[in-house]
VOBA-1610 file (N, C-alpha, C; in pm, whole numbers, padded with zeros to 5 digits, always signed):
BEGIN
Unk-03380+02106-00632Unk-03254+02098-00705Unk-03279+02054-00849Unk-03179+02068-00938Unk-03193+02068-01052Unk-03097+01971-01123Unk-03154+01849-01108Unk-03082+01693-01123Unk-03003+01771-01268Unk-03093+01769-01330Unk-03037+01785-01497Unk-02872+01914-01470Unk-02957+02012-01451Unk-02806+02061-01439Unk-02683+02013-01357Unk-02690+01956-01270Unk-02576+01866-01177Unk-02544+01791-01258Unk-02590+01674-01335Unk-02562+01629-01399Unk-02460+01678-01513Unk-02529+01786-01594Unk-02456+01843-01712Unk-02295+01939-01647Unk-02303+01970-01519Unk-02182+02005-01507Unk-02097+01926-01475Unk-02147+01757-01420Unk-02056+01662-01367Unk-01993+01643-01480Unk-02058+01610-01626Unk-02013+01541-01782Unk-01905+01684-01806Unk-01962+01757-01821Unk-01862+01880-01888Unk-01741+01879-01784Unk-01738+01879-01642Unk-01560+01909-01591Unk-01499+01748-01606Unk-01595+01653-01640Unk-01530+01509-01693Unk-01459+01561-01817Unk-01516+01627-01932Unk-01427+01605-02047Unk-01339+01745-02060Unk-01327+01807-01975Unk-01277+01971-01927Unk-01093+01948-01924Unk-01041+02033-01978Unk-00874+01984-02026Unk-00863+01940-01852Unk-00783+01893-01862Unk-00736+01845-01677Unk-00617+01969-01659Unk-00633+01977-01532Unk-00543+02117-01455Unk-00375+02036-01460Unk-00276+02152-01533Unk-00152+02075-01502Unk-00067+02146-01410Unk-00118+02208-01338Unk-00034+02284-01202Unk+00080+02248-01139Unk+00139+02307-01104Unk+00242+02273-01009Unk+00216+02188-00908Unk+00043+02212-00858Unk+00086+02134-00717Unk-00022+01988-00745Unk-00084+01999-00878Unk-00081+01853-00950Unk+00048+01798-00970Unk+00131+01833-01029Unk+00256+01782-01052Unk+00311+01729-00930Unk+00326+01823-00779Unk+00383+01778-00676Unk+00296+01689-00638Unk+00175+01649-00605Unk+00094+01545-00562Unk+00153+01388-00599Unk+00164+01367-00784Unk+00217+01288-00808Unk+00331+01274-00824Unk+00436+01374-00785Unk+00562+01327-00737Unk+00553+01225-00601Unk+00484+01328-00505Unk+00443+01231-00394Unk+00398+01090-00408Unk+00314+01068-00520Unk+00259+00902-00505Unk+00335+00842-00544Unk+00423+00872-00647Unk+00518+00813-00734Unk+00626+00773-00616Unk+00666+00827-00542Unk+00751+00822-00422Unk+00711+00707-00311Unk+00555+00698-00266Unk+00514+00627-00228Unk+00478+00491-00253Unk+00414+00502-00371Unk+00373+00376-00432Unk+00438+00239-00446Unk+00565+00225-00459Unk+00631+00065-00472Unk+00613+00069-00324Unk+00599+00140-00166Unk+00665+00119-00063Unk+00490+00035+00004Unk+00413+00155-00055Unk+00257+00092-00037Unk+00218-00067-00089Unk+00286-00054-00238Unk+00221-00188-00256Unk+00303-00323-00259Unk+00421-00280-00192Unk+00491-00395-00157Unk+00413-00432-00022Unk+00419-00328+00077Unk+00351-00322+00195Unk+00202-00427+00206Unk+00118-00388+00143Unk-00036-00461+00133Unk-00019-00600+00082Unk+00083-00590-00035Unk+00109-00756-00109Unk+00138-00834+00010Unk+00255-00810+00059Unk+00354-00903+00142Unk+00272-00885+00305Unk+00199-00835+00310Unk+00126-00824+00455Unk-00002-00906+00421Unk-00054-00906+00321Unk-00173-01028+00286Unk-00136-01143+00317Unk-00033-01166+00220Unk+00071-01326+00195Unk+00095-01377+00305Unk+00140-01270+00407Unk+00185-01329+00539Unk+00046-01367+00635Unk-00015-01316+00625Unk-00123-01318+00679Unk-00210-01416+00665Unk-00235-01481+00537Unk-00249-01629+00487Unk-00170-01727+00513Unk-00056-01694+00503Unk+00022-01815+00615Unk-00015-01797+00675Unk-00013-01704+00782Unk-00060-01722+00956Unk-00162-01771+00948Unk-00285-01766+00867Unk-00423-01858+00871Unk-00412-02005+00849Unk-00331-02039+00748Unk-00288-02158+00729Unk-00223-02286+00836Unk-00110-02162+00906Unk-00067-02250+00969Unk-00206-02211+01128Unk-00293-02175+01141Unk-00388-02212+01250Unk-00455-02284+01213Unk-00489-02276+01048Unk-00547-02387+01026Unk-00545-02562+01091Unk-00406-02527+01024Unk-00347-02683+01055Unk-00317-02717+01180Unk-00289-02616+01247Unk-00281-02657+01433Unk-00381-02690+01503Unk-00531-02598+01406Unk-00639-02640+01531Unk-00748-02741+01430Unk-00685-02838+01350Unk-00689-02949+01254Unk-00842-02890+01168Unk-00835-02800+01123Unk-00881-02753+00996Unk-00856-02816+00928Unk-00728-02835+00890Unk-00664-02874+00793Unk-00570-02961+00847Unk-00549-03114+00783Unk-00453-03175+00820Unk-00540-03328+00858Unk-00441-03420+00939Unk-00483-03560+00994Unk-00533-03501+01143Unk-00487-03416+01200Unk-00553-03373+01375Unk-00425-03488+01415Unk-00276-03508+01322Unk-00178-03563+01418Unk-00066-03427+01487Unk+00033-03483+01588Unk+00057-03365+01659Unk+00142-03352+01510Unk+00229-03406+01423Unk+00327-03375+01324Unk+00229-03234+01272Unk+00117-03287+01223Unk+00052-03166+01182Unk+00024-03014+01279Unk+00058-03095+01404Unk-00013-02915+01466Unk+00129-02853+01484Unk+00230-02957+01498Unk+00361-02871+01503Unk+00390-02793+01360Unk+00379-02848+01236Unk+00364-02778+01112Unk+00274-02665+01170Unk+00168-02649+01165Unk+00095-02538+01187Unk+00135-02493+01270Unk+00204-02516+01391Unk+00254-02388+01471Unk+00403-02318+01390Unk+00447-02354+01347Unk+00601-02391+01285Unk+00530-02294+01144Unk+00436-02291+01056Unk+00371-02214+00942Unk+00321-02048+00985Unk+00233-02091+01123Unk+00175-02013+01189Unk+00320-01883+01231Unk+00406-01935+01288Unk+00519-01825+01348Unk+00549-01720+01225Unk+00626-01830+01072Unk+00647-01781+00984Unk+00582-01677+00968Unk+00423-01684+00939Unk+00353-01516+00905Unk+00352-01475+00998Unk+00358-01481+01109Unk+00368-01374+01193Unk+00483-01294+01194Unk+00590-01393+01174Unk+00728-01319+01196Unk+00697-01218+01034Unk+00671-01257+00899Unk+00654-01194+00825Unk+00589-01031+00847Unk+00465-01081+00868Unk+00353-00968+00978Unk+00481-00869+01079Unk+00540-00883+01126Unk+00638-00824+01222Unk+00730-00729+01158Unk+00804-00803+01065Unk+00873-00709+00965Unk+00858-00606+00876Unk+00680-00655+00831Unk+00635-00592+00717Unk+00651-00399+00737Unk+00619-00364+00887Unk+00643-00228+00892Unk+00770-00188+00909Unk+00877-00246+00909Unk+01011-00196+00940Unk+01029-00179+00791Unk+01041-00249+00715Unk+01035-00315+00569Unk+00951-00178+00473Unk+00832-00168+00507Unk+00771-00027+00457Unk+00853+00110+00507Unk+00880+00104+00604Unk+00957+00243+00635Unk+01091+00275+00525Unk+01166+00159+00537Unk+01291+00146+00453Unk+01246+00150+00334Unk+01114+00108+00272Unk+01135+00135+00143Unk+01062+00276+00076Unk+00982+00309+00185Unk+00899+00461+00201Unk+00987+00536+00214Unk+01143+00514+00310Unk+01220+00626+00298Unk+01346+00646+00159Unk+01301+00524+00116Unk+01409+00508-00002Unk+01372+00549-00129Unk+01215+00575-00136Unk+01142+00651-00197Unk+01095+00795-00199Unk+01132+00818-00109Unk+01145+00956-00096Unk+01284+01048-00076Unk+01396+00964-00117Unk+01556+01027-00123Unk+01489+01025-00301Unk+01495+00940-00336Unk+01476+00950-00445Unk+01431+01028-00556Unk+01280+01117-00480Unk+01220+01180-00544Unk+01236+01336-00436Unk+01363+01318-00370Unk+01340+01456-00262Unk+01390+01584-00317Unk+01448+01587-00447Unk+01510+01680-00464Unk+01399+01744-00538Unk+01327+01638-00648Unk+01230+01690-00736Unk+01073+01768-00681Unk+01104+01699-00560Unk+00935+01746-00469Unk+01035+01877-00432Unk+01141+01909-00378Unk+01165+02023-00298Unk+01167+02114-00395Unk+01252+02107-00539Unk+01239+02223-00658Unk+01090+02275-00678Unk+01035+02171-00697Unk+00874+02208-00780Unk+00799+02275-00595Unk+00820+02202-00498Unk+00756+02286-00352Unk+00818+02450-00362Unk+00951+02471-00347Unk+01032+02591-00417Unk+00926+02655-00466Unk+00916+02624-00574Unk+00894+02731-00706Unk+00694+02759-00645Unk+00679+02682-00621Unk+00520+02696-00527Unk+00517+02793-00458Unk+00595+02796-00374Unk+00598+02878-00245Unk+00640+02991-00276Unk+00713+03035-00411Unk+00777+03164-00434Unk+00676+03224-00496Unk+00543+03174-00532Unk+00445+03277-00592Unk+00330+03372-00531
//
Protein backbone atom coordinates (compact mmCIF):
# COMPACT_ATOMS: atom_id res chain seq x y z
CA UNK A 1 0.00 0.00 0.00
CA UNK A 2 0.85 3.38 -0.61
CA UNK A 3 0.92 5.27 2.89
CA UNK A 4 1.76 8.55 1.02
CA UNK A 5 -1.11 8.45 -1.21
CA UNK A 6 -3.78 7.53 1.61
CA UNK A 7 -2.55 10.05 3.27
CA UNK A 8 -2.74 12.80 0.47
CA UNK A 9 -6.34 11.83 -0.23
CA UNK A 10 -7.30 11.85 3.57
CA UNK A 11 -5.83 15.93 3.62
CA UNK A 12 -7.49 16.81 0.24
CA UNK A 13 -11.40 15.42 1.10
CA UNK A 14 -10.45 17.28 4.66
CA UNK A 15 -10.20 20.64 2.87
CA UNK A 16 -12.77 19.45 -0.14
CA UNK A 17 -16.04 22.02 -0.12
CA UNK A 18 -18.35 19.83 2.31
CA UNK A 19 -21.50 18.13 0.53
CA UNK A 20 -24.74 20.30 1.20
CA UNK A 21 -27.39 17.73 0.16
CA UNK A 22 -30.60 17.23 1.07
CA UNK A 23 -30.04 14.28 3.05
CA UNK A 24 -27.05 16.21 4.92
CA UNK A 25 -29.54 18.69 5.67
CA UNK A 26 -32.12 15.93 6.87
CA UNK A 27 -29.48 14.19 9.12
CA UNK A 28 -29.10 17.41 11.01
CA UNK A 29 -32.55 18.18 11.20
CA UNK A 30 -32.61 14.85 12.93
CA UNK A 31 -29.84 15.73 15.59
CA UNK A 32 -31.10 19.04 16.07
CA UNK A 33 -34.42 17.27 17.09
CA UNK A 34 -32.63 14.96 19.25
CA UNK A 35 -30.05 16.68 20.93
CA UNK A 36 -31.57 18.78 24.05
CA UNK A 37 -33.57 15.21 24.71
CA UNK A 38 -29.95 13.30 24.62
CA UNK A 39 -28.20 15.66 26.65
CA UNK A 40 -30.57 16.37 29.18
CA UNK A 41 -30.82 12.52 29.32
CA UNK A 42 -26.82 11.70 30.07
CA UNK A 43 -26.57 15.08 32.37
CA UNK A 44 -29.43 14.22 34.72
CA UNK A 45 -28.77 10.32 34.60
CA UNK A 46 -24.99 10.96 35.77
CA UNK A 47 -26.22 13.42 38.62
CA UNK A 48 -28.56 10.89 39.71
CA UNK A 49 -26.36 8.32 39.68
CA UNK A 50 -23.83 10.12 41.99
CA UNK A 51 -26.38 10.54 44.40
CA UNK A 52 -27.15 7.00 44.38
CA UNK A 53 -23.28 6.48 45.06
CA UNK A 54 -23.32 8.93 47.68
CA UNK A 55 -26.04 7.96 49.45
CA UNK A 56 -24.32 4.03 49.54
CA UNK A 57 -21.66 5.69 50.42
CA UNK A 58 -22.96 6.91 53.53
CA UNK A 59 -25.06 3.81 54.40
CA UNK A 60 -22.25 1.39 54.14
CA UNK A 61 -20.09 4.26 56.28
CA UNK A 62 -17.78 5.30 53.49
CA UNK A 63 -18.70 8.26 54.31
CA UNK A 64 -20.07 9.56 57.48
CA UNK A 65 -19.67 8.70 61.61
CA UNK A 66 -20.90 4.66 60.80
CA UNK A 67 -24.04 6.28 63.12
CA UNK A 68 -27.50 4.74 62.14
CA UNK A 69 -28.61 8.86 61.59
CA UNK A 70 -26.02 8.50 58.91
CA UNK A 71 -27.06 5.20 57.23
CA UNK A 72 -30.65 6.38 57.29
CA UNK A 73 -29.36 9.64 55.33
CA UNK A 74 -27.74 7.33 52.97
CA UNK A 75 -30.57 5.19 52.48
CA UNK A 76 -32.96 8.32 52.36
CA UNK A 77 -29.95 9.99 49.47
CA UNK A 78 -29.56 6.56 48.04
CA UNK A 79 -33.65 6.23 47.04
CA UNK A 80 -33.49 9.89 45.74
CA UNK A 81 -31.09 8.78 42.69
CA UNK A 82 -32.63 6.01 42.15
CA UNK A 83 -36.00 7.41 41.99
CA UNK A 84 -34.16 10.09 39.70
CA UNK A 85 -32.52 6.98 37.65
CA UNK A 86 -36.32 5.76 37.24
CA UNK A 87 -37.68 8.78 35.68
CA UNK A 88 -34.82 9.71 33.63
CA UNK A 89 -36.34 7.43 30.64
CA UNK A 90 -39.90 8.52 30.85
CA UNK A 91 -38.43 12.13 30.98
CA UNK A 92 -36.23 11.39 27.65
CA UNK A 93 -39.14 10.06 25.75
CA UNK A 94 -41.24 13.29 26.52
CA UNK A 95 -38.62 15.37 25.61
CA UNK A 96 -37.41 13.17 22.41
CA UNK A 97 -41.00 13.34 21.43
CA UNK A 98 -41.30 17.03 21.92
CA UNK A 99 -38.44 17.32 19.74
CA UNK A 100 -39.49 15.80 17.11
CA UNK A 101 -43.23 17.64 16.78
CA UNK A 102 -41.11 20.29 16.55
CA UNK A 103 -38.90 19.59 13.81
CA UNK A 104 -41.65 17.05 12.07
CA UNK A 105 -42.86 19.08 9.55
CA UNK A 106 -39.32 20.26 8.41
CA UNK A 107 -37.82 16.53 8.31
CA UNK A 108 -41.12 15.43 6.38
CA UNK A 109 -40.81 18.50 3.55
CA UNK A 110 -37.03 18.05 2.98
CA UNK A 111 -37.79 13.61 3.29
CA UNK A 112 -40.65 14.73 0.48
CA UNK A 113 -38.58 16.38 -1.80
CA UNK A 114 -35.84 13.29 -1.35
CA UNK A 115 -38.02 10.76 -2.23
CA UNK A 116 -39.49 12.59 -5.30
CA UNK A 117 -36.13 12.33 -7.16
Amino acid sequence: MNTDKIYAEQLANEYAPKDTSKVVALKKLDARAKLPANIFTYTFGIIMALIAGTGMCFSMNVIGDGSTVSFVIGVIIGLVGLVGMGVNYPIYKKMLNNGKQKYAFEIMELAKEISNY
